[in-house]
N, C-alpha and C positions, 0 to 999 in steps of 0.2 A: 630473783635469788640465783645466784650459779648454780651450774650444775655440773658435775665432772662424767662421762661414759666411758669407759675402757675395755678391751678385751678380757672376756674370765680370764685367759691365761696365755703370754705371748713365751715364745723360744727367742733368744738370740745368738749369734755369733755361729763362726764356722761347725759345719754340721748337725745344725739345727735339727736338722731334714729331718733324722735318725727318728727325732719325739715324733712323728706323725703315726708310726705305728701303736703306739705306748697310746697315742690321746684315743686311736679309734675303736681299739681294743677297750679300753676305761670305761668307755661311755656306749661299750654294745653297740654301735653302728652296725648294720648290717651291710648296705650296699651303697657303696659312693657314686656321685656326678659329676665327673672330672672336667671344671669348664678350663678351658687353655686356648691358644689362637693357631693359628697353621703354622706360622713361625717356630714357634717354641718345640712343635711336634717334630719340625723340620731340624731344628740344630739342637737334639735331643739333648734341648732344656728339660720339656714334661715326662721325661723317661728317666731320670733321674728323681724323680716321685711314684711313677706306676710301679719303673724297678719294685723300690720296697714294699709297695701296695703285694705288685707279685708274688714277692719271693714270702710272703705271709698267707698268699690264699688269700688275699681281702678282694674282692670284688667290686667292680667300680663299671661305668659307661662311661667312654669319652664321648664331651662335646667341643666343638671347635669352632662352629660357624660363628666368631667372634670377630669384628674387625675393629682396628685402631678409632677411636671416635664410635661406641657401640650404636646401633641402632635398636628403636623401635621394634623391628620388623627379627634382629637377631634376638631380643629377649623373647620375645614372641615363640620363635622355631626353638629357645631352651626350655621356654615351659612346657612344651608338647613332650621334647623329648627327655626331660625327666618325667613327667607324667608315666611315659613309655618304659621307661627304665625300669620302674619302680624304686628306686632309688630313696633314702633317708637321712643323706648327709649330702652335703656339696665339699669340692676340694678345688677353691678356686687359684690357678696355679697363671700369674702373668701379670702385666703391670694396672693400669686403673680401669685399660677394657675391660681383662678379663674378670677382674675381681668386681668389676662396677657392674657387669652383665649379671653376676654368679648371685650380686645381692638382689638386682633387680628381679631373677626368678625365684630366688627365696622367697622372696616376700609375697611374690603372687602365689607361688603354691599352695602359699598359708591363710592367703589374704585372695581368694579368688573374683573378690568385686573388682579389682584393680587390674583385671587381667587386659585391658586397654592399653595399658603403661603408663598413656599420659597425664591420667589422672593421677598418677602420684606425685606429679611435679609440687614444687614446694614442701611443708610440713602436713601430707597427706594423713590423716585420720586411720592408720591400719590397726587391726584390732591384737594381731597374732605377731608374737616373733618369727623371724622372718625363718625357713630349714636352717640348720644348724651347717656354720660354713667356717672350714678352716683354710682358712685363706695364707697362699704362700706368694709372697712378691717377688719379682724378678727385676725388678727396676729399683731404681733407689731416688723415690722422688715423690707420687702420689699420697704414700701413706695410706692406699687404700682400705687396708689391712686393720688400720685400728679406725678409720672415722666411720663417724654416723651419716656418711653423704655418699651419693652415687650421682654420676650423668649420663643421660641417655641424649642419643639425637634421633631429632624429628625429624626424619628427612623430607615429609611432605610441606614443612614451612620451614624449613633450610634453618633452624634452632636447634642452641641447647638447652636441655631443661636440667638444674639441679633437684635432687631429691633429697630432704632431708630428714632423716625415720629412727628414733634411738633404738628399731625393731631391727635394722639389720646389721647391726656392726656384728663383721664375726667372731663365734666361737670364742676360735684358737685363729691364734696368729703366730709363722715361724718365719722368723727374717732371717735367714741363712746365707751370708755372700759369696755363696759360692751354687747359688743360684742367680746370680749378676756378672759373672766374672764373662760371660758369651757377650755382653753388651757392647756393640761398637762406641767408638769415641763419642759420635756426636750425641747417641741416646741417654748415653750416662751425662755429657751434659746439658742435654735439654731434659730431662728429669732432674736432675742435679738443683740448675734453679729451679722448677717446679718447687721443689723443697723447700730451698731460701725463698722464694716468693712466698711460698705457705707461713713460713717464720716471719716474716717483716711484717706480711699481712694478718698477721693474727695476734701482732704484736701491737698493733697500734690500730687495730680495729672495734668499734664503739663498746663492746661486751670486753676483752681484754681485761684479766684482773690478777691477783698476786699468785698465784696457781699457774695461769696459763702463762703470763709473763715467763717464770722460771724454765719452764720448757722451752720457749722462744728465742728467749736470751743465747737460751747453752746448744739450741741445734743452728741457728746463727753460727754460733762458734766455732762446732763441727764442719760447717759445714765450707765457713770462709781458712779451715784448717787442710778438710781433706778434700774439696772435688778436685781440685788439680790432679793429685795422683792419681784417684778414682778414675779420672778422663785416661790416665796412662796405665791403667787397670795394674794399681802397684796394692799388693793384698791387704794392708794395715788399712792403703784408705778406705779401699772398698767394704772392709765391717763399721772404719769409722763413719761414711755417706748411709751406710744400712742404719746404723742405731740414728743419726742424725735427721733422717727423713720420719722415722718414727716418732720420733721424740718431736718434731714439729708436729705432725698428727695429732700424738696426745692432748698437744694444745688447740692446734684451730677447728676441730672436727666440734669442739668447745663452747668455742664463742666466735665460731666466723671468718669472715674472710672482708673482699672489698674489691673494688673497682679493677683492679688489674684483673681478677679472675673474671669479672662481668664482661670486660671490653675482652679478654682471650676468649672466653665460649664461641663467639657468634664466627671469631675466626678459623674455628677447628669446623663447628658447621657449615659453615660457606666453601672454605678454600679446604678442608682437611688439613689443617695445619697443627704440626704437633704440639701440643696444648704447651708442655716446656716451654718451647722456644719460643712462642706467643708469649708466653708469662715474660719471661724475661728479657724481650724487647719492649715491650710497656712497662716493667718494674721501676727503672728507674723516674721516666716520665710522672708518673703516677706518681711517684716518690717527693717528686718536687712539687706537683700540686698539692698534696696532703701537707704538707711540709709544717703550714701555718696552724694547723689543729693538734699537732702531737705533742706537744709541750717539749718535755728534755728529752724524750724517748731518742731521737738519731743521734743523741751523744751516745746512749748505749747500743745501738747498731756500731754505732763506730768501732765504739771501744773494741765491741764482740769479733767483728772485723780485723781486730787489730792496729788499727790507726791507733799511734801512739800520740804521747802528749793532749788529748782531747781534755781534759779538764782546766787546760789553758785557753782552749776554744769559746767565742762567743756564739752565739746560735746561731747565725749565720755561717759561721766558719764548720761548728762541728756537724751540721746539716747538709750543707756539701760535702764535708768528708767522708760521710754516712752513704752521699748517693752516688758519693764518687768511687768509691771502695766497690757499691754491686757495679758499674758501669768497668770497675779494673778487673773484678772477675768472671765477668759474663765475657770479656772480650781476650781474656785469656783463657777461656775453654773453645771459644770459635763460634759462638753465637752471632748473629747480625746484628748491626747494630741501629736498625730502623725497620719499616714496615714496607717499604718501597716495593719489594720484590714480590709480596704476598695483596695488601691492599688495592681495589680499585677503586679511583674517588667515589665513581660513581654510585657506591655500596654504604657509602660512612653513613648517610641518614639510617638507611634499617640495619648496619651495624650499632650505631649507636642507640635507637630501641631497645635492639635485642637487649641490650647492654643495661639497658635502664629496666627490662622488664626481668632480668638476672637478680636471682634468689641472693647471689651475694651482696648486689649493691647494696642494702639498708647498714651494711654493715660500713661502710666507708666511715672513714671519722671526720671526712668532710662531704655533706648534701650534695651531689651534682644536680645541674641539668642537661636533658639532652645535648643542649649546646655546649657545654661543658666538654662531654664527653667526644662529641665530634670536634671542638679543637683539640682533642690532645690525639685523637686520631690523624687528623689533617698534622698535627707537630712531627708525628713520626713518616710522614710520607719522603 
């Protein structure tokens, strides 16, 4: 039976920022756990949030020890130190580290059998909602903000583990773009497709159904409308990539993802590679092996893309046009367009593992096998 999770209550568009004081005030918070990365603190992004914390007298701990591809070992050091704090809210301020760290120690706060980490991997059994987390994005890509999923890395078996818990989506969600506008070029587009890989993949993934569709459809849309200017940080795009990235959220946090996200994990693991641009130098690859399961679906990527005339199209035709369209926009934001530079052959077998032992593969709407997935690894070398 479907099932829909969303945030009690999200903010959108310019100024967002403002309701943070309004939600913490409402709900008697007493003292917030500000997670952020050292970046953010550094090109006061996260100061543009404490600001209003301050100028209210709300009280808050920052934490920081967050890196890109979070670990183990950092959710670790934030449960101590909200422990320390005494803290009752979280305010997770950054893109899917920091909001993916902020859930991971919510939930142990709440849930203190799981204080291992790894044991939440997969659909972990938690009893408690996870601290209450108003989570503010700074990228326009993850979605972190409204899904019911977080990843952690192992970095003693060089993996990532997806976690998937309807306990911690947070709160309050405020997508404000003008919490994004700092983003260099390349970040906004390796989140960018992050996004559209979230939409394509959750579109034609085995759970997909007349709900999630709609969202998929229309952040597709958004998103083959605005990352271009987003990349040239032109303002209209950047609310339209913010609502865009969400609204893919709403949907795959839903029913799932697929292969692309399985074969990018082990890459961000091994090499630190920004999951983005992992995504979407496998998107289109993937895109063509799936091709033969998705029925008419890449006439409607098409369309959503903008490729005109597709209803004159045979399936062959409007299936390429579909892969051809992400392959036109990955490569006009500056994306690479293969693996070559990241990949060592000699890694594709426990890449491809890792790949297969990934919480998103069941969802693929075509079965792989290992071998499967090591040739479309060895295709992009």
């Amino acid at each position: 039976m479907p099932r829909f999770i969303l945030n009690e209550t999200s903010y959108h568009g310019y100024n967002a920022i403002e309701n943070i004081v309004v939600e913490i005030k409402k709900r008697n918070f007493k003292k917030g756990f500000v997670c952020t990365d050292p970046d953010l603190i550094k090109f006061n992004v996260t100061s543009k949030i404490t600001s209003l914390l301050d100028n209210e007298n709300l009280p808050y701990e920052l934490f920081s020890n967050i890196q890109a591809n979070p670990t183990v070992e950092n959710v670790k050091a934030g449960v101590e130190a909200m422990k320390k704090a005494n803290a009752d809210y979280i305010v997770a301020i950054g893109g899917g580290s920091a909001i993916d760290t902020a859930k991971a120690i919510g939930i142990i706060i709440n849930n203190p059998e799981f204080a291992d980490v790894v044991s939440l991997e997969g659909t972990a059994n938690t009893k408690n909602p996870c601290v209450p987390i108003i989570a503010i994005p700074t990228t326009a890509g993850t979605a972190a903000e409204v899904t019911i999923n977080y990843v952690i890395t192992d970095t003693k078996k060089n993996r990532k583990f997806v976690c998937v818990d309807p306990h911690d989506i947070p709160l309050v969600a405020i997508v404000d773009p003008i919490m994004m506008e700092t983003m260099p070029k390349s970040l906004t587009a390796a989140t960018g497709m992050d996004a559209l890989t979230h939409a394509i993949e959750g579109y034609i993934t085995k759970g997909a159904w007349a709900l999630s569709d709609m969202f998929h459809l229309e952040a597709i849309r958004l998103i083959s409308k605005h990352l271009r200017g987003a990349v040239n940080n032109i303002k209209e795009d950047r609310e339209g990539m913010a609502l865009a990235q969400y609204i893919a959220g709403m949907g795959f946090s839903n029913v799932g993802l697929g292969i692309v996200h399985s074969m990018a994990h082990p890459l961000g693991a091994l090499y630190n590679t920004p999951h983005g641009v992992a995504n979407a130098i496998i998107l289109p690859t993937v895109m063509e092996y799936n091709a033969p399961e998705t029925g008419e679906k890449y006439k409607e990527i098409a369309r959503a893309m903008g490729v005109e005339n597709v209803d004159k199209m045979n399936v062959e035709q409007y299936r390429k046009a579909a892969i051809d369209a992400v392959k036109k926009l990955s490569h006009d934001v500056g994306i690479p367009s293969n693996l070559k530079d990241i990949v060592k052959k000699e890694d594709i077998e426990f890449l491809a593992q890792s790949a297969m032992d990934d919480a998103c593969r069941p969802g693929n709407p075509k079965e792989p096998t290992k071998e499967d997935i090591m040739a479309l690894y060895n295709s992009l070398l």
